[in-house]
N, C-alpha and C positions, 0 to 999 in steps of 0.2 A: 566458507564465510559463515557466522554464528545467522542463523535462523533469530526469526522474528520474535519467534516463542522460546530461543532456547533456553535453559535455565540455569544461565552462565552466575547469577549472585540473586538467590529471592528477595532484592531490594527496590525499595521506590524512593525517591526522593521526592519531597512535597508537589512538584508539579509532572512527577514520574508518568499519572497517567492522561496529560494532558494532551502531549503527543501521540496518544494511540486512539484517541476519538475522532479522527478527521475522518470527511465522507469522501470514499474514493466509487467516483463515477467511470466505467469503460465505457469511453467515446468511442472505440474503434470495434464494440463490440454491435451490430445491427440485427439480432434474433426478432425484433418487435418493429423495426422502422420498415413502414411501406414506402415503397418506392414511390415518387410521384408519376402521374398517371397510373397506377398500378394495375394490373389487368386482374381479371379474376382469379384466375390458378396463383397469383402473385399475395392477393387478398386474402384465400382461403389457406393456404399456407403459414400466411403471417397469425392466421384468427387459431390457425392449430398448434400453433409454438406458442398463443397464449394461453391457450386453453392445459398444454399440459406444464407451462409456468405458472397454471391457478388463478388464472385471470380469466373467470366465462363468460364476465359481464361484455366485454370488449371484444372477445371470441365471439361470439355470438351475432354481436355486431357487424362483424367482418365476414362472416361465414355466411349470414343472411343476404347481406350486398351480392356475395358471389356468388350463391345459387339463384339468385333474380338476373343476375348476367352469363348465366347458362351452363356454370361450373355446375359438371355431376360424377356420379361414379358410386360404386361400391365405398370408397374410401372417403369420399365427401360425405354419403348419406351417414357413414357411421359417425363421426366426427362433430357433425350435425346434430345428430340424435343426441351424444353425449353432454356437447356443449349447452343446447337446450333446459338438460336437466342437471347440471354439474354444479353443487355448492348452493342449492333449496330444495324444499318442498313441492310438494305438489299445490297444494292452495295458494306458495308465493308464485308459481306460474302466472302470468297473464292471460288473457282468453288468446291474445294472436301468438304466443309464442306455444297454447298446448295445441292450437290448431295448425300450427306449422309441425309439431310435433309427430300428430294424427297422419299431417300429409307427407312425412320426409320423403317418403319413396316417390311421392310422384313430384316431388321438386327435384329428387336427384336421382332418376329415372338409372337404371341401371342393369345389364344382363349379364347371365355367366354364375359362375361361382368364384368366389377364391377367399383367404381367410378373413376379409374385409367385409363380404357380403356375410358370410358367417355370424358375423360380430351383431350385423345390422338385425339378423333372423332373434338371435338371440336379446338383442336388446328388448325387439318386437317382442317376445315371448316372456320378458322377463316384466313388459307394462302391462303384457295381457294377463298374468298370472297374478299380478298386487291387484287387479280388478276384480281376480275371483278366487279368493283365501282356499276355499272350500279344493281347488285344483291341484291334483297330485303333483307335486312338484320335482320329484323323483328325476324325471326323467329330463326334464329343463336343469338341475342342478349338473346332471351326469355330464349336458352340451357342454354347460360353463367350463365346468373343469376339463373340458376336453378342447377347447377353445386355446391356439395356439397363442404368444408373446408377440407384439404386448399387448392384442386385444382383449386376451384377459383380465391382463392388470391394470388394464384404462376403466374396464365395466367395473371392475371393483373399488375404483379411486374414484370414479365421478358420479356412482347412483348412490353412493352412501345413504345421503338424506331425504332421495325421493321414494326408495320403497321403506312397507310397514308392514306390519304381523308377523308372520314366520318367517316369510322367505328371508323379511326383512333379517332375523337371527341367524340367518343359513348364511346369505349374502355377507353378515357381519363376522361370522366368525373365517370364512376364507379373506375375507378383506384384512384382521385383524392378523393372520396368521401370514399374506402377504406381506405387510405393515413390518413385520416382527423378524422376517428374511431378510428386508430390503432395507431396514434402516438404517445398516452401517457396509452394506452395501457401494460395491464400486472402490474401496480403499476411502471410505469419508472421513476417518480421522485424522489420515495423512494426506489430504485432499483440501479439505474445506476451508484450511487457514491462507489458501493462496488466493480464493474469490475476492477476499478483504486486499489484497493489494494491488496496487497500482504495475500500470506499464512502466517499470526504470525509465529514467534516463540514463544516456549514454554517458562515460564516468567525461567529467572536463577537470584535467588537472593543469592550473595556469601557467604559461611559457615564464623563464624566466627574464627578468628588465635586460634589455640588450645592455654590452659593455657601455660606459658613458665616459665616450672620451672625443669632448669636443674640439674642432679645429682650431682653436686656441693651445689645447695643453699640448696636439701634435707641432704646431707652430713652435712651441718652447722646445719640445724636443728637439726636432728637427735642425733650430736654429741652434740652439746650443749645442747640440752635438757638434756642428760646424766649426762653429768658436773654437768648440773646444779639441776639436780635430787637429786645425790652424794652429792653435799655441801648441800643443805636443809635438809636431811636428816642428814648431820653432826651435824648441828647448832641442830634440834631437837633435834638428843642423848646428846647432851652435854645438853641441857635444861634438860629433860627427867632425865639423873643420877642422878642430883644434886637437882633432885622434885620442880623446878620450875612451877608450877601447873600455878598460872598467868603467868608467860613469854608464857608459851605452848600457853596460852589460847588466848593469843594477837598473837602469832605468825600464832594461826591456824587462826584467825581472815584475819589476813594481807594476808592470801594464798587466804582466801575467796573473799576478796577486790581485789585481784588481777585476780581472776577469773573473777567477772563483770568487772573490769576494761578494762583489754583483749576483753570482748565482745566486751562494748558497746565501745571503742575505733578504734577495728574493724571495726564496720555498720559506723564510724563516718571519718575513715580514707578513706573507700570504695566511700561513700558521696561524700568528699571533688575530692576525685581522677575522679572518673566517673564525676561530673558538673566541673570539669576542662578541661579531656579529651571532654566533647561534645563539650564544650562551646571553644575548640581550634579546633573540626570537621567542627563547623559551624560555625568560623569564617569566614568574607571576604577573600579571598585567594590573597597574594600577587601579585607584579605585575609578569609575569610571563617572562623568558628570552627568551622563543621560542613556538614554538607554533604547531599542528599536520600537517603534510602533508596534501596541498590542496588536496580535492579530495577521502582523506583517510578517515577511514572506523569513527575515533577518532573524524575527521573533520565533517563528516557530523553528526556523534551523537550532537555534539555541535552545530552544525547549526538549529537543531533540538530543541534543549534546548532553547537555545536563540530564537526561532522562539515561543515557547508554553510555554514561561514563562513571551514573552512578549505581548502574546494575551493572555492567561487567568488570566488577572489582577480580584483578589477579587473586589467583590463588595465594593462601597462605599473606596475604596482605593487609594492613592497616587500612580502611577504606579510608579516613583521614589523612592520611600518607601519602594514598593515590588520589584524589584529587586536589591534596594539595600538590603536590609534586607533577602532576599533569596539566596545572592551572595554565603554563605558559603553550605549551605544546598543544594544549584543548584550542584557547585565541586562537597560537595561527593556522591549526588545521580551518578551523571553523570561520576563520576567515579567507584562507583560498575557497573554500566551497560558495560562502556566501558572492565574492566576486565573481566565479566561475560563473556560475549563474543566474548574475543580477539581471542580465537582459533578455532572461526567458521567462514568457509569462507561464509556471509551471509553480505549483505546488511543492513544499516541503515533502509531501508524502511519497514524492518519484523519486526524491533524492535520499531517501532516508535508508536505503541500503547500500550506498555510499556511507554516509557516518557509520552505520553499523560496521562496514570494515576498516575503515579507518582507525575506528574508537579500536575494534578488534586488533587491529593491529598493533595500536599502540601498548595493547594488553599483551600481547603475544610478547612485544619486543622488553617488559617491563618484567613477565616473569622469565625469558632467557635473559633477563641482566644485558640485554644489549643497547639498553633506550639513550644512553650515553655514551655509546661508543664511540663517538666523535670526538671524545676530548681525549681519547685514546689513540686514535689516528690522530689528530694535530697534533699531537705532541710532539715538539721539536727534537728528533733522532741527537744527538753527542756527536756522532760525525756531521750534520749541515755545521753543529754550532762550533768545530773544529775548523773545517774548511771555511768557515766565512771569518775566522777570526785571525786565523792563518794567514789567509788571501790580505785580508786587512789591514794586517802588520807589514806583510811583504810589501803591499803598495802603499800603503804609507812610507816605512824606510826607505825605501830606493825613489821614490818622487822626488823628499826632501835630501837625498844623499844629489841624487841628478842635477835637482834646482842650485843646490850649494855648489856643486862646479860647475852650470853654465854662469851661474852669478859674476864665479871668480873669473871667466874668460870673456864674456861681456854681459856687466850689470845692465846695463838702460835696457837691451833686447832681451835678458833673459827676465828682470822684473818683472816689465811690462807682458811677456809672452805668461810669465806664471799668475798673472794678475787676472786675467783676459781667461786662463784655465782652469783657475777657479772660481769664478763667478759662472763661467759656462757650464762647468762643470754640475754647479748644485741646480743650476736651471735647469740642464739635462738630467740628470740621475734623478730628481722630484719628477720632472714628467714620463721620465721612461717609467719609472715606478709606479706610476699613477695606473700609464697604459698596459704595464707588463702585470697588475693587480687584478685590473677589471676585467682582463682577458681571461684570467685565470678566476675568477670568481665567476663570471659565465660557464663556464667550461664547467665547473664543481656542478654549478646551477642546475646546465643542463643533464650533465647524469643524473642527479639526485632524480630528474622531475622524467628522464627516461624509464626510470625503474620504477617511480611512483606509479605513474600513468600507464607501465606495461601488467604490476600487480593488479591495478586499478580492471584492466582489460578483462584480466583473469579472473576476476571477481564478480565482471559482469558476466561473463559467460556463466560463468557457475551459477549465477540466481537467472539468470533468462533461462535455465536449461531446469534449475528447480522447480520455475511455476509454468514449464510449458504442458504440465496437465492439469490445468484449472480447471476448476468444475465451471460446466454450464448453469445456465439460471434457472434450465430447467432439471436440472439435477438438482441443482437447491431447493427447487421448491418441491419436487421428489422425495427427499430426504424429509422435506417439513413436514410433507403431508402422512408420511411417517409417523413423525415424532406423536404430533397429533392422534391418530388414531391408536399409537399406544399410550400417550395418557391418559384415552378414553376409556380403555381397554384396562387400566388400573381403575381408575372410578368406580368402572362398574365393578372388577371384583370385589374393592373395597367395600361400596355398599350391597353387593348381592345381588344386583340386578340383571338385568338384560336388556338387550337396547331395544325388543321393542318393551317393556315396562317402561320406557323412556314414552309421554309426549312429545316433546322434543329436547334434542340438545345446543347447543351452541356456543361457539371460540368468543373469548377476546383475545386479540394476539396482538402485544404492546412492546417495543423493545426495553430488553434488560439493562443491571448496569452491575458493573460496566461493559461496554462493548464498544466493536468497530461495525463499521455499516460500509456497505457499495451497493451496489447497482448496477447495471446495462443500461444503456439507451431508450430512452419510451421505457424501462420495466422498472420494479419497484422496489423499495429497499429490501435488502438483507444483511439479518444482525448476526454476531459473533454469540448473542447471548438472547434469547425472549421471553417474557411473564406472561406463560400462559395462564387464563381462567375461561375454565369450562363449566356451563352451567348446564346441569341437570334438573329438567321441568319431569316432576312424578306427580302420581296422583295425591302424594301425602306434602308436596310441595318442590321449594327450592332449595336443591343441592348444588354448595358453589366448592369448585375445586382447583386450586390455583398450583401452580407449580413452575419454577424456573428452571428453565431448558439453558443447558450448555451446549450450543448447536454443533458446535468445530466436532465434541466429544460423542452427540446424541446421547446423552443423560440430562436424569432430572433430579431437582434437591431444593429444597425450602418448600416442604408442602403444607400447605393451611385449607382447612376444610372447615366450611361453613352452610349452615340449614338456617333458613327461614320457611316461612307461609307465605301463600300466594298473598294474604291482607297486610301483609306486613310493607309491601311492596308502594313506595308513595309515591314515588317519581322513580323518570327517567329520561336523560338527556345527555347530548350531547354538545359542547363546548367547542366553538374553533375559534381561535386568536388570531389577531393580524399578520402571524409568520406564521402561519398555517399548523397550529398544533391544533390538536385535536385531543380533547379529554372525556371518556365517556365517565359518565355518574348515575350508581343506583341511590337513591335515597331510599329509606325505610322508615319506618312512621315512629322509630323509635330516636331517630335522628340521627342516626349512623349514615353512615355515608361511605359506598365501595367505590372507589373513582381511579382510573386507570389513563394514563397518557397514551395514547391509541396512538398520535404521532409526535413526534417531536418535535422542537423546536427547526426550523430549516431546513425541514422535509426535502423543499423543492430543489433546492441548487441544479437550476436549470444548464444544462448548455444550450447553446446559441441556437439551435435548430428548434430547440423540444418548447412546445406551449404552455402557459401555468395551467397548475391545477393538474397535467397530466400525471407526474410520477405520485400526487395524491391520490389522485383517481385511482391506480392501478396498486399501489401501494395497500388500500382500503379493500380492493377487491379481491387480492389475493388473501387479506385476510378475512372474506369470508365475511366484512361486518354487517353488510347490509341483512342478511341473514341472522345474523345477530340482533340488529336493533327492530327489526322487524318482530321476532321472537318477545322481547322482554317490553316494546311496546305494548303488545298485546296484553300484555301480563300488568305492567305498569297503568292501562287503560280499564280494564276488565276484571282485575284479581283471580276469583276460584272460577268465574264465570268464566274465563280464559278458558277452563277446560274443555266445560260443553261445546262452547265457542268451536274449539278448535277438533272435538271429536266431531262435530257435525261438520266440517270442513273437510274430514276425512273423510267421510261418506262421498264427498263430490269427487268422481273419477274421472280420470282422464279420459275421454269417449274412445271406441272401437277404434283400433286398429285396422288399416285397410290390409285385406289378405293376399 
């Protein structure tokens, strides 16, 4: 079945990318939902899938709850430790969370060794050593790298921004060289396009209308047949008395002839009816008087249609040709799908690899030349239209030879008997026709919709077995946090620095366009595409460095570099609208204005369980912003005096370590 991305015709049709912006939420995915009454070991767990989904605000949260309720260990105090200082500073610390910092060990009291305590020794030595620059660091760098997976590569994913000076450059460059390993790491190219889609649904192809042959048209058979039973049998005895041996013999002829003629009149009338009815299914469909509710479930299957019928144009084809020529066939697919599942409240985007093979299929059958094969099979064979024409002749001749000599040996009974025979006769043959069509038009029905439905099967197997290795959410945010520290890692070579000549730095992380967005349960969006801007705080000023990320690919392209002065800096704020977008804005005294959509429009699209404001919440935190707008408030508030400001804030340490 063609893939989401394949690159079956590089075209769009005006509303081509209209269908590929829907936000696909996993309900059935719980990395972030606590259980209700949740116990501690239940809490802390949950606070650690967020912390390495990049969410420490809320990690932190959860992790604090469960060490006041008696959760400990080597493995908690580490986790603890990290979540603490993971995505700030040391000054955006609060006083209770650097004294909780001071005290992890004896909140999560713990004995033994194993690679978890390790971690915790090492973090301990890693806060005692940013306290004292002047400490040979030698031999604490030698631990790090000697520190087993993935304790290591957690210390170097979440102190990023709380250590400074050298180590802080030590620390950065194995972070950065971590970064540079791991970013397309796990198979992420051929990975990451499956997080953006939905759970299928199961294929529903509609049964066909049962035969319609109500007890009225069986009545006319039934009964006429009777009639006409009675008169044939009259005309024979009158033959029969009067030893007409030839008339019999011609009459039993004509019953014979009427027998094939009935057949193959049948298979001939069947023919003509079914290559009528297709060839009116699939015709171009008129012009239409109205049209599905924007927005609606009808609307977007159609948007969907038109989007994948006008990118996988056949090879070697007119695309004007193909969808004119698929106008009718486009309707009534598009119309079984949309009744298939008018009564499930379910999204366009589960069904949307159904179209995809359908539409594929209909491509499939258009470059083998088979898409009208039908009127090749209906075709009336030379022999039905011989045998029914034959049979025809024969029961015609011998009826009226039969009628004309029971006539001559008694008129009143044979009139009356031929009179009676045919009237019953046309009563019978119309309803048996009727019944022996619909029977037969069922039967077509249900093959056709056997084979649909069993293709159909095959197709779902194949995409459930495609995306059964979707990335996790924390693999996503794994990768992000990737991407990130190598466009920081360009910046700085770009300008020559090093991170610590950095004051500070800081993300905006806004989604791109175009893109698809999903999510998990409780967790936060993620884009196919996002505008990062990273700003670098030097002593000579503001360096802004923006660049859009291809996430699916881990590349970057459209990069814009921009320098101001700390005075230049007039404002800064940020904007949220009634559907919950969020727009941050720098103003500059010059009256420029750098203003980024932080969220979008209908962020939330909550399901039933989840609170408002949470997937915002977590959303903002993953990206890091509160760190961000903390940063450029200061700057915003303070201008160059930011600096002293914030080197004197560096002076403030973290107090001693308990040993």
């Amino acid at each position: 079945m063609t893939e989401p991305h394949a690159p079956a015709t590089n075209y769009a049709a005006d509303r081509a990318q209209i269908g590929v912006q829907a936000a696909i939420v996993h309900g059935d995915i719980y990395s972030y939902t606590l259980p209700a009454e949740a116990s501690a070991a239940e809490r802390f767990d949950t606070g650690v899938r967020l912390l390495d989904g990049g969410m420490p605000s809320k990690a932190r949260q959860l992790m604090h709850e469960a060490v006041l309720n008696g959760y400990s260990g080597s493995k908690a105090c580490f986790h603890l430790q990290l979540a603490l200082v993971s995505g700030r500073t040391r000054h955006e610390m609060p006083p209770d969370d650097a004294r909780m910092l001071r005290q992890a060990r004896l909140l999560c009291p713990f004995s033994g060794g194993d690679a978890w305590a390790d971690g915790v020794k090492t973090i301990e030595r890693l806060l005692e050593a940013a306290r004292l620059p002047d400490m040979d660091m030698r031999p604490l760098l030698k631990d790090i790298d000697g520190l087993a997976e993935p304790q290591r590569m957690m210390i170097l994913r979440h102190m990023e921004l709380f250590l400074e000076g050298p180590l802080q450059d030590e620390m950065w460059k194995r972070s950065l060289e971590s970064a540079e390993d791991n970013q397309l790491a796990k198979d992420r190219t051929a990975r990451v396009w499956k997080f953006f889609e939905p759970e299928p649904l199961a294929p529903r192809v509609p049964d066909p209308s049962p035969p319609h042959t109500p007890g009225s048209l069986w009545l006319q058979a039934v009964s006429g047949t009777t009639v006409l039973a009675a008169a044939a049998l009259q005309i024979g005895y009158l033959l029969a008395r009067e030893f007409q041996v030839l008339a019999m013999l011609v009459y039993l002829l004509s019953v014979g002839g009427g027998f094939f003629a009935a057949r193959g009149g049948l298979e001939w009338r069947f023919r003509v009816e079914r290559l009528r009815a297709k060839d009116a299914e699939l015709a171009p469909p008129r012009a239409r008087t109205g049209s599905p509710p924007s927005g609606g479930f009808a609307s977007k299957v159609d948007q969907r249609f038109d989007h994948y019928f006008a990118t996988y144009v056949p090879r070697n084809a007119n695309r004007s040709a193909w969808l004119d020529g698929t106008a009718g066939i486009r309707r009534k697919i598009r119309d079984e799908i949309v009744y298939a599942y008018r009564e499930q409240r379910a999204g366009a985007e589960r069904i949307a690899w159904l179209i995809r093979f359908r539409v594929g299929d209909v491509r499939k059958r258009w470059e083998n030349d088979t898409l009208w094969d039908y009127r090749r099979e209906l075709a009336i064979p030379p022999s039905i239209r011989a045998v029914t024409l034959i049979g025809l002749a024969a029961c015609v001749i011998g009826a009226c030879q039969a009628i004309v000599t029971a006539t001559q040996v008694a008129p009143v009974a044979a009139t009356r008997s031929t009179a009676f025979a045919i009237a019953a006769g046309i009563v019978a043959a119309r309803a048996w026709l009727r019944i022996a069509l619909e029977r037969r038009r069922h039967a077509a029905d249900e093959a056709e919709v056997a084979q649909m439905r069993a293709a159909c099967n095959a197709a779902f197997r194949r995409w459930k077995d495609k995306l059964a290795c979707k990335p996790t959410d924390v693999e996503m945010a794994a990768w992000l946090d990737c991407d990130r520290k190598v466009l920081l890692g360009e910046a700085l070579r770009h300008y020559g620095l090093s991170v610590s000549d950095l004051i500070a730095h800081a993300f905006i992380e806004a989604p791109g366009t175009p893109n698809r967005r999903a999510r998990v349960k409780h967790g936060p969006w993620r884009y196919t595409r996002y505008r990062l801007t990273l700003f670098l705080l030097t002593a000579d000023g503001i360096r802004q460095f923006r660049a859009d990320l291809d996430f699916e690919q881990g590349t970057f392209r459209g990069y814009v570099r921009t320098n101001y002065r700390y005075e230049s800096v007039a404002a800064m704020q940020v904007h949220q609208a009634e559907r919950d977008e969020r727009k941050f804005e720098l103003a500059l005294v010059n009256g420029e204005r750098i203003a980024v959509d932080v969220l979008a429009s209908g962020t939330e699209e909550l399901l039933v369980d989840e609170t408002p404001g949470v997937v915002s919440e977590m959303t903002l935190d993953s990206a890091g912003l509160s760190h961000t707008l903390h940063v450029l408030e200061g700057v915003a508030a303070e201008g160059k005096r930011w600096i002293i400001q914030e080197r004197r804030r560096k002076a403030d340490r973290v107090g001693p370590l308990p040993r």
